[in-house]
N, C-alpha and C positions, 0 to 999 in steps of 0.2 A: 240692452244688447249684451252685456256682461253675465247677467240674468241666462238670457239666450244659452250663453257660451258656455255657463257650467253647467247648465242643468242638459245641454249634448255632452256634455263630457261623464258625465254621470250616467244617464240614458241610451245613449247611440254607443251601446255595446252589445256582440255575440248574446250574451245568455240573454238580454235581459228582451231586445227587441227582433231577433233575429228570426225566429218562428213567421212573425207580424211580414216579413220583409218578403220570405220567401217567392211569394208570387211578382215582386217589383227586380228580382233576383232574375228570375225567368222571364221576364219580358224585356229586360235590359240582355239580358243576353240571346235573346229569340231577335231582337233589334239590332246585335250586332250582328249578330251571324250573318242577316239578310244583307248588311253594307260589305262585309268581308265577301261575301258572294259575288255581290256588282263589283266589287274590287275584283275580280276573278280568282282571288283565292283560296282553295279549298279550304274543309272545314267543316263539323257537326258538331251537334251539342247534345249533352244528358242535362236535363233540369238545369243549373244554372252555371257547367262546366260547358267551356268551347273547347276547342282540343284538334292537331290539324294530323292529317296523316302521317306526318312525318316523325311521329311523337312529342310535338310541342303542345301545352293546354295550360288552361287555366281557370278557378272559377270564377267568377263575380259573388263578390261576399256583399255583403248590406252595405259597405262602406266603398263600392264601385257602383252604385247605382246614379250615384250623383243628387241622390237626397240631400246629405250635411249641406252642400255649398249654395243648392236652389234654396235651401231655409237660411242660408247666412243671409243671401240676395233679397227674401222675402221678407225676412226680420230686420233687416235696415232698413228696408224701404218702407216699413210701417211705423219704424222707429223714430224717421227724420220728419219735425214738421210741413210736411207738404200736404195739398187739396190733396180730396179724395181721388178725382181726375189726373192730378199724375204721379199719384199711388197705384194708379188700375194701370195705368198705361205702362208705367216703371215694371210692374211684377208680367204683365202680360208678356211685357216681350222681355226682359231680361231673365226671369226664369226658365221661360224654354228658349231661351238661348244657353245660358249654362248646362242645361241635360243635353242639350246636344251637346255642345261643346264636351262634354262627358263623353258619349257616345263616339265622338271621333278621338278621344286619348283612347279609348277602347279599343278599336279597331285600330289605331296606330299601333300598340302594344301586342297587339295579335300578329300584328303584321312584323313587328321588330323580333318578335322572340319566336316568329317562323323563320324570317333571314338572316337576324345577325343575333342568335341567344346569347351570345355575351353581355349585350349590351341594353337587355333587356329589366335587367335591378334598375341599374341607371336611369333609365328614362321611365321605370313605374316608379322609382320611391324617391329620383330628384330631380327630374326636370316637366313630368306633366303634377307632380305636386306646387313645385315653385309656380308653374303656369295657371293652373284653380285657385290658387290661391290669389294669384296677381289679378286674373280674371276678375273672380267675384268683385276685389276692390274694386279695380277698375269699372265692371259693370254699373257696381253703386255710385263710383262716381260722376259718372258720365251722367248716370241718371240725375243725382244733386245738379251739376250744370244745367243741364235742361232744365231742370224741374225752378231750379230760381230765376234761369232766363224766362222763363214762359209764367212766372210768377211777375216778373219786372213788365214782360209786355203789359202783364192787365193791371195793374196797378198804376195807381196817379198821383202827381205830386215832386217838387225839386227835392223834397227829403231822397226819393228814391233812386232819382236821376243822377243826385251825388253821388249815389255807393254802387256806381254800374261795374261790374268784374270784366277785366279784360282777357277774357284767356286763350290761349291756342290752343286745336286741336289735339293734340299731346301734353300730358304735363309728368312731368319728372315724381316721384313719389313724395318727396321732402313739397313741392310746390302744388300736388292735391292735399296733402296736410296742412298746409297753411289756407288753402282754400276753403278747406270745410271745416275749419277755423271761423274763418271770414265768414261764412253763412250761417253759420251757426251764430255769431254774434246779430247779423244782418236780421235775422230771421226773429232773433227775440226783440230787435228794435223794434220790428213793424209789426208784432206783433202787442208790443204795450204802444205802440201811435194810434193803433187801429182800435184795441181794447178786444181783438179776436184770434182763434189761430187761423193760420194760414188754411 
């Protein structure tokens, strides 16, 4: 995962991948425009610029598609020992859940800096950033819950029935770090019990 994280940070720049992007530029923004529509908003676009009559606009650069954060989602979830089955099931839907979830800070931002442009920095560079960012966690973690719950149903044995996790619905961020703490140790027990991965 580390791996992952600097070699985006090296790679997912303007010069170097931005040309490659262009077309995922214009269908994110041909995507928004269509939701700002059914919002009744006005609105048109050039290539991968929106822009409303009123003189508000903006473009989608390669770092608005929602690429980075669907590959943080993707790259965990192949990172964490889990079956293949809820690897497939973890990326299928939490990936295109974060491009959407992409797609609607998009059209929120369009719709902020058509009616309140002041307060349109704000909510592009600190509060839908803190939200992708919490997102993506949160997506992977939900997915690890799941993915060890539905590991503990098919599994047999009091070793396993020992170490059952109790959790609620919500967990505080310090209390999914101790979590997948927990699984992560959990996971290499049953993993030298068994003599296999998960």
């Amino acid at each position: 995962m580390l791996g992952f994280t600097a070699a985006a940070l090296l790679v997912y720049r303007e010069p170097v991948i931005g040309p490659a992007f262009v077309p995922i530029q214009r269908a994110t923004a041909q995507a928004t425009l269509a939701l700002v529509h059914i919002l009744g908003e006005q609105g048109a676009r050039f290539e991968a610029i929106l822009y409303h009559p009123g003189g508000f606009g903006y473009e989608i650069s390669h770092g608005c598609t929602g690429f980075l954060p669907a590959a943080f989602v993707l790259v965990g979830m192949l990172a964490y020992p889990a079956s293949a089955r809820s690897r497939m099931v973890g990326i299928l839907i939490g990936v295109p859940f974060i491009l959407a979830l992409n797609l609607a800070r998009l059209v929120h931002l369009f719709v902020v800096g058509v009616r309140w442009p002041a307060m349109f920095d704000l909510a592009h560079e600190v509060i839908w950033q803190a939200v992708m960012v919490v997102s993506v966690f949160l997506v992977w973690l939900g997915w690890v819950i799941w993915s060890e719950r539905g590991h503990r149903g098919h599994a047999e044995g009091p070793a396993v029935q020992d170490m059952e996790l109790d959790v609620g619905p919500l967990v505080s961020i310090p209390e999914g770090l101790a979590l997948w703490e927990a699984t992560q140790s959990r996971s290499r027990r049953l993993r030298a019990q068994w003599g296999a991965d998960s």
